[in-house]
C-alpha positions in Angstrom: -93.6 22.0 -55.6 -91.8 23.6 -58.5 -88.0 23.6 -58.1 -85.3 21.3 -58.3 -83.8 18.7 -55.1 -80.9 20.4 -55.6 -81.2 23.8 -55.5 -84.1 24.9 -53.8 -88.2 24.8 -54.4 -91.2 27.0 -54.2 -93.2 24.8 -51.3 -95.6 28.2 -50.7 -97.0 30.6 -53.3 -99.8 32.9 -53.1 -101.3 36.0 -54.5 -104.0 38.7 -54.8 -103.9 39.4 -58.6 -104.7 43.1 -59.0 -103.2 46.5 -59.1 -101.9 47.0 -55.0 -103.1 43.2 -54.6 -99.8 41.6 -51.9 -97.9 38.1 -52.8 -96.5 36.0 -51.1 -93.5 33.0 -51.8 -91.6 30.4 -49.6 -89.0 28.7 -50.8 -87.5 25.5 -49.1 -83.5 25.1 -49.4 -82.2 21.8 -49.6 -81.4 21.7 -45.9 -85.4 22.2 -45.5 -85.1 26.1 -44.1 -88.1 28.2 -45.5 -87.0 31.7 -46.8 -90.2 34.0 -47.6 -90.4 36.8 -49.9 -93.2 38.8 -50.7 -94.6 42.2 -52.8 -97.2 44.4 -54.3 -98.6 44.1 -57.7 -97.6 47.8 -59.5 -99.1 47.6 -62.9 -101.4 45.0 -64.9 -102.0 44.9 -67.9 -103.3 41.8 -69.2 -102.6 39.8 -71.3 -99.1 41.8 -71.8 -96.9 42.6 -68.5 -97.1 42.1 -64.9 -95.1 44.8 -62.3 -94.3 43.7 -58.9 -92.2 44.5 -55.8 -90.2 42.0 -54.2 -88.5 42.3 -50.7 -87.1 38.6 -49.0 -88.4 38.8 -45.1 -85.2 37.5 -43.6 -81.8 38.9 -44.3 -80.7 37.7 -47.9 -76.3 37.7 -47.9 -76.2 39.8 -50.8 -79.3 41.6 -50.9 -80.7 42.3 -47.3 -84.2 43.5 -47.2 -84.0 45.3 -49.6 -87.1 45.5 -52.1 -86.8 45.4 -55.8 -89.0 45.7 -58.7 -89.6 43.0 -61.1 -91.4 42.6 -64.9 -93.0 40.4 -66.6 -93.1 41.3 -70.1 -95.3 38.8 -72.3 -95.4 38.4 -76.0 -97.0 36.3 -78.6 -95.1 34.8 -80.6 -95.5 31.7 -83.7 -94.8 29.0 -81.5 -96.4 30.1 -77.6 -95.7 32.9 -75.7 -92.3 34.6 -75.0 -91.5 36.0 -71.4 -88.9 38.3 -70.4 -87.8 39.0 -67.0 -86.7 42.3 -66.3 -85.4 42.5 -62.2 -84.3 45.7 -61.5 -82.8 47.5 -57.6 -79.6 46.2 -57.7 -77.7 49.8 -58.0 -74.4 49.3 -56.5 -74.9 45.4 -55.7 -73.7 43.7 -58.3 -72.9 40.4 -56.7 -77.2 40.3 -56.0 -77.6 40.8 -59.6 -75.5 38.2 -61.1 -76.8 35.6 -58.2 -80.7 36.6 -58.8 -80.2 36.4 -62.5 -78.6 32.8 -62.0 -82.0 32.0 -60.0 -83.8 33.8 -62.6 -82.2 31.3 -65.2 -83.1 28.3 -62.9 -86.8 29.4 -62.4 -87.5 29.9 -66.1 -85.8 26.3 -67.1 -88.5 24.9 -64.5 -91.1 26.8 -66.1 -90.2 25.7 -69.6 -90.3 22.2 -68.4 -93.6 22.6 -66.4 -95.0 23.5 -69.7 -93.5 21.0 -72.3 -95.0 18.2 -69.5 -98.7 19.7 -70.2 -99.0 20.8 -66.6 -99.8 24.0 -67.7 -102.5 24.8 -70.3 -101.9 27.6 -72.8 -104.3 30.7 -72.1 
């Protein structure tokens, strides 16, 4: 499981990797409740930039139900790859925002280390 003890971890994670293809995450909390989210692939355009939605199917405290739209912009760079995050749908909920990109900064960090362990091959 990718995550941390402390915060939370990604026990479930599935997808159907193609334009109108679904996805599917659960994440386990510390105190072991699962909270599922899921989405559509919008745009793919290999090997540059990933569009999906993303809607949480139970009722998220700052967010709801509500979906969003999220990108993953990827560019080659000297040492690897660089990868952006771009999470947008948070008009007029700015207390979602600041708590997804806090989550956002927590998921990368775990990614990063993933990586520098060699769990992760370079494509």
């Amino acid at each position: 499981m990718v995550g941390s003890a402390g915060t939370y971890r990604m026990a479930d994670w599935s997808a159907d990797l193609r334009v109108g293809g679904r996805w599917t995450v659960v994440v386990r909390t510390v105190d072991g409740s699962d909270l599922p989210a899921s989405g559509e692939f919008l745009e793919i355009e290999a090997p540059r930039r990933i569009v999906q939605t993303r809607a949480y199917a139970w009722d998220h405290p700052t967010l709801g139900r509500r979906q969003t739209t999220v990108a993953w912009l990827l560019q080659p760079i000297a040492r690897g790859t660089r990868l952006t995050i771009c999470h947008g749908g948070f008009a007029g909920r700015s207390d979602a925002a600041a708590e997804h990109a806090e989550g956002w900064g927590w998921v990368l960090a775990w990614l990063q280390a993933y990586v520098a362990a060699g769990r992760l091959a370079a494509a």
